[in-house]
LOKENU-410537 format. One record per residue: residue number from 1; residue in one letter; chain; x, y, z of N, C-alpha, C in turn. Coordinates in pm, 1 decimal, m for minus. Layout:
<sites>
SITE    n  res  chain       n_x       n_y       n_z      ca_x      ca_y      ca_z       c_x       c_y       c_z
SITE  NUM    a      A         X         Y         Z         X         Y         Z         X         Y         Z
...
</sites>
This chain:
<sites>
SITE    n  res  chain       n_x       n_y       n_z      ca_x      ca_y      ca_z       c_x       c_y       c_z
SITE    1    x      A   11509.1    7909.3    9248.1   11511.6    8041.9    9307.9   11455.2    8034.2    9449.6
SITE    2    x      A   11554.4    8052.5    9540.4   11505.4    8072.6    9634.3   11458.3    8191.6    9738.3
SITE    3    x      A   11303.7    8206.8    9761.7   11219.0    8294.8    9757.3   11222.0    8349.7    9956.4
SITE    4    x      A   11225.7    8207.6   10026.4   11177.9    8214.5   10137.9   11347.7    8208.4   10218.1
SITE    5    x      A   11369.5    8224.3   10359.0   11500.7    8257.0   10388.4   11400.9    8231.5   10553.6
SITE    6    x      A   11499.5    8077.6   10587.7   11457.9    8073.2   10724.5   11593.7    8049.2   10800.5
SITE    7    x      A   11571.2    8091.1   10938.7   11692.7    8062.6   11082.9   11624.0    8026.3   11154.4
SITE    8    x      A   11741.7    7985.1   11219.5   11710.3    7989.7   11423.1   11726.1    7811.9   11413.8
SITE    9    x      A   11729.6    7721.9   11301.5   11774.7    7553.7   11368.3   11900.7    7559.4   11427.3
SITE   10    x      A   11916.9    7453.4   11510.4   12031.5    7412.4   11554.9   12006.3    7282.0   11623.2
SITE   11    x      A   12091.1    7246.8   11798.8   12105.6    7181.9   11836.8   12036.6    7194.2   11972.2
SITE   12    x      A   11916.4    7129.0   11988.3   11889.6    7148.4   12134.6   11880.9    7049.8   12206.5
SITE   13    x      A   11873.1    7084.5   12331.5   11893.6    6924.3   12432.5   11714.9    6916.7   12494.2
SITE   14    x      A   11668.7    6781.9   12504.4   11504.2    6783.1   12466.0   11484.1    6881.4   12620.6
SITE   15    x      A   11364.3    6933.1   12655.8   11285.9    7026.7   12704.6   11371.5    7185.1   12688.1
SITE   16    x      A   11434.0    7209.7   12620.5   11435.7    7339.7   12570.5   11366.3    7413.9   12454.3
SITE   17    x      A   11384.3    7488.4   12425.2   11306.8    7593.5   12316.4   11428.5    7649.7   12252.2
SITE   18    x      A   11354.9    7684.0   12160.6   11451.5    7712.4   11984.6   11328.3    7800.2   11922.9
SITE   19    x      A   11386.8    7876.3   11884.5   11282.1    7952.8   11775.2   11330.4    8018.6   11643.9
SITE   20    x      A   11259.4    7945.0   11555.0   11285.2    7976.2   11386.4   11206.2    8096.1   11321.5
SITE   21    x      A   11299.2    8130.8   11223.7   11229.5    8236.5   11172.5   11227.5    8222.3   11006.9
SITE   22    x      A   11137.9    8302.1   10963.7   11161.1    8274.9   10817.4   11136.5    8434.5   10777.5
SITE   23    x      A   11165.3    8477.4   10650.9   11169.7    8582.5   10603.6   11194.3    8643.8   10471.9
SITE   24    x      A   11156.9    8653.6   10381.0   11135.0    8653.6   10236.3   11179.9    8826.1   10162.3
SITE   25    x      A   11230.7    8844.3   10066.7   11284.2    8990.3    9976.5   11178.5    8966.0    9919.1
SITE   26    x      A   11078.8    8877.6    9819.0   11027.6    8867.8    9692.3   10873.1    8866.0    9748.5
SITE   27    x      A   10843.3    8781.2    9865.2   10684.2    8753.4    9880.6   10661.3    8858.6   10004.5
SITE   28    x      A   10574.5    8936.8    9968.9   10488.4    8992.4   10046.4   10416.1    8904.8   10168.6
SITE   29    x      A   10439.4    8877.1   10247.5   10361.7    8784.5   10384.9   10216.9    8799.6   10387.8
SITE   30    x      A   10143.4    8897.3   10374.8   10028.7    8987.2   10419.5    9958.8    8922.0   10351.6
SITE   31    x      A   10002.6    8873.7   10209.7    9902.8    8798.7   10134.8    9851.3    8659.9   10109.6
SITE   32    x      A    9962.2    8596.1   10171.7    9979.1    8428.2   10186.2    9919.6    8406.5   10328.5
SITE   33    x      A    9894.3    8250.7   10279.1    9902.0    8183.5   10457.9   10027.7    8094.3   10475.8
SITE   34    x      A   10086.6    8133.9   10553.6   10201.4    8128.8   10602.5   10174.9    7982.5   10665.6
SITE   35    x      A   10316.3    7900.0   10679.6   10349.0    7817.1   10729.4   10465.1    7696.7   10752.4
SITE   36    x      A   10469.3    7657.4   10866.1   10622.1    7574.6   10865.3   10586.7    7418.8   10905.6
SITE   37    x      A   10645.8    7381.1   10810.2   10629.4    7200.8   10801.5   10776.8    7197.1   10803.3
SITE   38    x      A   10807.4    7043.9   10819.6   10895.2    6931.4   10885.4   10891.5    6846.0   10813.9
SITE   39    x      A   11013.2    6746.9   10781.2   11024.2    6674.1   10707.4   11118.0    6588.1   10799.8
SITE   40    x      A   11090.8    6462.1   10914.5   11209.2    6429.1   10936.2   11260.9    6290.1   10863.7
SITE   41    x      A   11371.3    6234.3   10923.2   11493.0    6168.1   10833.9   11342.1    6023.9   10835.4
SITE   42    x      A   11314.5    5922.8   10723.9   11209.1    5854.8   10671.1   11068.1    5870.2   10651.1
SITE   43    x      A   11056.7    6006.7   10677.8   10899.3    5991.5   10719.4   10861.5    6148.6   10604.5
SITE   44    x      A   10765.1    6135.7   10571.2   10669.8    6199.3   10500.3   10673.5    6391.9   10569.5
SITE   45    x      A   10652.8    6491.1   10463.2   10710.1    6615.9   10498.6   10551.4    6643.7   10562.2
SITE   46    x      A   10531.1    6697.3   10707.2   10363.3    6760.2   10759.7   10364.9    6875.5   10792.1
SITE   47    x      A   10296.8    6910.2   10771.4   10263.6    7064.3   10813.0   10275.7    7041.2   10982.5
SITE   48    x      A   10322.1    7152.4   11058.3   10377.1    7168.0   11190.2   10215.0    7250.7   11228.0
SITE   49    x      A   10276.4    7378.1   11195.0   10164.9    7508.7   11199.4   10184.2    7622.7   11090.1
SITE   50    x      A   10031.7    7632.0   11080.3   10003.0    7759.4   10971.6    9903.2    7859.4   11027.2
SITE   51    x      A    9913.9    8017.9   10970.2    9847.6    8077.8   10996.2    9800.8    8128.4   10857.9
SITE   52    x      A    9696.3    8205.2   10894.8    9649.0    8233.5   10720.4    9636.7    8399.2   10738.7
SITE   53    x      A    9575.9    8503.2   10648.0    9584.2    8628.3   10662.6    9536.7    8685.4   10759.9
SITE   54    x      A    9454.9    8618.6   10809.1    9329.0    8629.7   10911.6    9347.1    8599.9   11083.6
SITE   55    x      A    9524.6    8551.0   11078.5    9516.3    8523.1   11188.7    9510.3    8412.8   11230.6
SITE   56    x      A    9415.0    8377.8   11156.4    9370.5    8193.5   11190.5    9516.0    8110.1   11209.1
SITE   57    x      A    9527.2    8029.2   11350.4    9637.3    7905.1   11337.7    9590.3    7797.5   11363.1
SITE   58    x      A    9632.7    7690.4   11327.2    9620.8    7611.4   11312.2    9786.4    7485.9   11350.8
SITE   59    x      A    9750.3    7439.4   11412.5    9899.3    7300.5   11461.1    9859.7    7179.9   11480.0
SITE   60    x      A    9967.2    7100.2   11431.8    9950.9    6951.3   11498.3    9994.3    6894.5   11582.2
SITE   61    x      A    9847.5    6850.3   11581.6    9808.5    6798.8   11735.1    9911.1    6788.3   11861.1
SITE   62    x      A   10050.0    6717.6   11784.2   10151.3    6671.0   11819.5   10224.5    6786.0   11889.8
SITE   63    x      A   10201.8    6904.1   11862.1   10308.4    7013.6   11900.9   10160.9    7149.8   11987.4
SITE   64    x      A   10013.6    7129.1   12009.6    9962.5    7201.5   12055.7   10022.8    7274.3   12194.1
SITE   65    x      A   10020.2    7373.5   12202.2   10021.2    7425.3   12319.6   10211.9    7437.0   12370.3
SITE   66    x      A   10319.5    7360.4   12277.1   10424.1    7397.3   12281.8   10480.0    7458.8   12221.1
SITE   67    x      A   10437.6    7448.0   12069.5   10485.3    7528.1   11935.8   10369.2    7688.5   11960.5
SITE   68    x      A   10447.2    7800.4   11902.3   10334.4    7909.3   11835.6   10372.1    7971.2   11734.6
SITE   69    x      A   10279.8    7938.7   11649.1   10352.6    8017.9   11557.7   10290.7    8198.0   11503.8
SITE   70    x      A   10338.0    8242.9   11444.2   10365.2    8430.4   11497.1   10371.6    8456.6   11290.6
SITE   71    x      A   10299.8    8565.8   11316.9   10372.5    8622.5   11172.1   10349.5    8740.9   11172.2
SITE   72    x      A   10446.2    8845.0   11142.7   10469.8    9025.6   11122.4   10467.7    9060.2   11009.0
SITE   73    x      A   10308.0    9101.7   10949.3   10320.1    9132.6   10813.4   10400.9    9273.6   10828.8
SITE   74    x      A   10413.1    9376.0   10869.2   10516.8    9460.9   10890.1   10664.4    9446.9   10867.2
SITE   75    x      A   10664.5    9355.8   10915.4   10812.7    9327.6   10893.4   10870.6    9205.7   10841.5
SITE   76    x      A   10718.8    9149.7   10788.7   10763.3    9066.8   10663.6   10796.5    8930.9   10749.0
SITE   77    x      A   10772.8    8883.4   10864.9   10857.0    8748.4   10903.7   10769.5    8689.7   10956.5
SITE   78    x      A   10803.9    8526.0   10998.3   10696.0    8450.8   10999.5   10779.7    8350.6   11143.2
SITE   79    x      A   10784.9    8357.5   11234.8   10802.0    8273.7   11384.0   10750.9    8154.7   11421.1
SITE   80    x      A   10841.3    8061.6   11482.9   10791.1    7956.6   11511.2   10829.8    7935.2   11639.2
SITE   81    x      A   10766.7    7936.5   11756.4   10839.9    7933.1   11892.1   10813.3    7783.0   11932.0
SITE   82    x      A   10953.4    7734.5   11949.9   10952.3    7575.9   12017.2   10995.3    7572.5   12124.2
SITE   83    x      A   10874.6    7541.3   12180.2   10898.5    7497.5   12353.8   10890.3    7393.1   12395.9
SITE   84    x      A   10977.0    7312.0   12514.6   10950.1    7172.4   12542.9   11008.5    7055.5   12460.1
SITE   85    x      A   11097.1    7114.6   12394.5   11092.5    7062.2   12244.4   11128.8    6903.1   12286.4
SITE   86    x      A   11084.0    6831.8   12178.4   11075.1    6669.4   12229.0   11196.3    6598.9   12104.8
SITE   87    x      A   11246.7    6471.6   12143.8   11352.0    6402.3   12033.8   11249.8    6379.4   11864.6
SITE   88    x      A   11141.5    6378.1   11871.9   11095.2    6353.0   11765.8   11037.9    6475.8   11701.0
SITE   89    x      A   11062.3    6580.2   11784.5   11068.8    6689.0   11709.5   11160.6    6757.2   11615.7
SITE   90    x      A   11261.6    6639.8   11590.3   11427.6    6671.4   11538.2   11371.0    6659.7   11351.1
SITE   91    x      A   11392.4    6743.2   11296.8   11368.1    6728.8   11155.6   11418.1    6875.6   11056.8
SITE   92    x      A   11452.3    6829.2   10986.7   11434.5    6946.2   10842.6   11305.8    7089.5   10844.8
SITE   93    x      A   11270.2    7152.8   10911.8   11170.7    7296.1   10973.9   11189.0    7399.5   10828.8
SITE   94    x      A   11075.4    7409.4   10731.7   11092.5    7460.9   10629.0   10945.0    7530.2   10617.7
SITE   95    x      A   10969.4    7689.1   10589.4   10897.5    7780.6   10559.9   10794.6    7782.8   10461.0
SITE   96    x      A   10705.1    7818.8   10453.5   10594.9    7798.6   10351.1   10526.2    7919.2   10326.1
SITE   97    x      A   10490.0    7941.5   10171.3   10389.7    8084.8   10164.6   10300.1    8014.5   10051.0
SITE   98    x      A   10135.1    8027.1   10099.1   10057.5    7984.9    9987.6    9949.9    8134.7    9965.3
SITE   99    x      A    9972.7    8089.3    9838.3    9833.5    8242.2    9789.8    9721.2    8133.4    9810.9
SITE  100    x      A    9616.7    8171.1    9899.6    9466.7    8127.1    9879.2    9399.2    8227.6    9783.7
SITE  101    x      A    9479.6    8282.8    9683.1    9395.4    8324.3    9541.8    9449.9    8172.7    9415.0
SITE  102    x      A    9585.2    8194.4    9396.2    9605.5    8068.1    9262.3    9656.3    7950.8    9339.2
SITE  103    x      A    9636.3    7904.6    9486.0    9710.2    7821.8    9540.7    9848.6    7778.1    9523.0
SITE  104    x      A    9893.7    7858.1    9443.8   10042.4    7849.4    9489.4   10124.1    7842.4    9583.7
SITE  105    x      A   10245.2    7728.2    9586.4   10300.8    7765.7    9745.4   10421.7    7779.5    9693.5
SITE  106    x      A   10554.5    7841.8    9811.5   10677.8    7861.4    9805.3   10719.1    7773.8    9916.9
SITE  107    x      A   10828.1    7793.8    9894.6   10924.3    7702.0   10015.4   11052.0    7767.8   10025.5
SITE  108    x      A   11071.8    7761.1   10154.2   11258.4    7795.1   10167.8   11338.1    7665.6   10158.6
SITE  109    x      A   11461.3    7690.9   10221.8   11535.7    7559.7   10153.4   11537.8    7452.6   10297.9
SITE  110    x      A   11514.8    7523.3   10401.0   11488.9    7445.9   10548.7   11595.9    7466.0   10653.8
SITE  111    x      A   11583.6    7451.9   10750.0   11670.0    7476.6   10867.5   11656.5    7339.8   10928.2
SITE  112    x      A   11761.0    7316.7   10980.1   11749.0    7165.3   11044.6   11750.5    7231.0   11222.0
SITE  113    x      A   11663.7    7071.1   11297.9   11620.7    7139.8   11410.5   11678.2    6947.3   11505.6
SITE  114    x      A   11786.2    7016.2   11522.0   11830.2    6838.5   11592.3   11849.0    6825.1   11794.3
SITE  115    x      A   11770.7    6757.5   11821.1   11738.0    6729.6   11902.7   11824.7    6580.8   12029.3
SITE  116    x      A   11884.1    6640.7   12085.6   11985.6    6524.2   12206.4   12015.8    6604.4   12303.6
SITE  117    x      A   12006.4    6518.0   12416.7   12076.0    6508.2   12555.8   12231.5    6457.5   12518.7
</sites>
């Protein structure tokens, strides 16, 4: 069942920006900490950036100060703004909702985010 519902991958040529979105019918946002990890082609799935109810974000290292990520408990959606975007930023970009009450997480099914000149 799929819970989480993300856009905005495609094809960018490296120093441009792309921005993903994710957006859910079933999970309430307001209550999770939100977040979008990457999975690219051999390598292990990492957390990108998360925010939690509070606001709090958090990114890696790898993407500070180019990535931001955004979330509208109002309107339920969760933003990822990619700027600068680099070739090794090319990967599988998949949505995340965890309750910090039963630690549960969700996942969407992913947006691919491919990266060439």
């Amino acid at each position: 069942q799929v819970l989480l519902a993300e856009t905005g991958g495609g094809l960018v040529q490296p120093g441009e920006s792309l921005k993903l979105s994710c957006t859910s019918a079933e999970i309430r946002f307001k209550y999770y900490t939100m977040g979008w990890y990457r999975r690219a082609p051999g390598k292990a799935r990492e957390l990108v950036a998360a925010v939690d109810d509070g606001n709090d974000v958090t990114y890696l290292d790898s993407v500070k100060g180019r990535f931001t990520i955004s979330r509208d408990d109002d309107k339920n959606t969760l933003d990822l703004q990619m700027s600068s975007v680099k070739p090794e930023n090319a990967a599988v970009y998949f949505c995340s909702a965890r309750s910090p009450r039963t630690d549960r997480q969700y996942w969407g099914q992913g947006t691919l985010v491919a990266v060439s000149s």
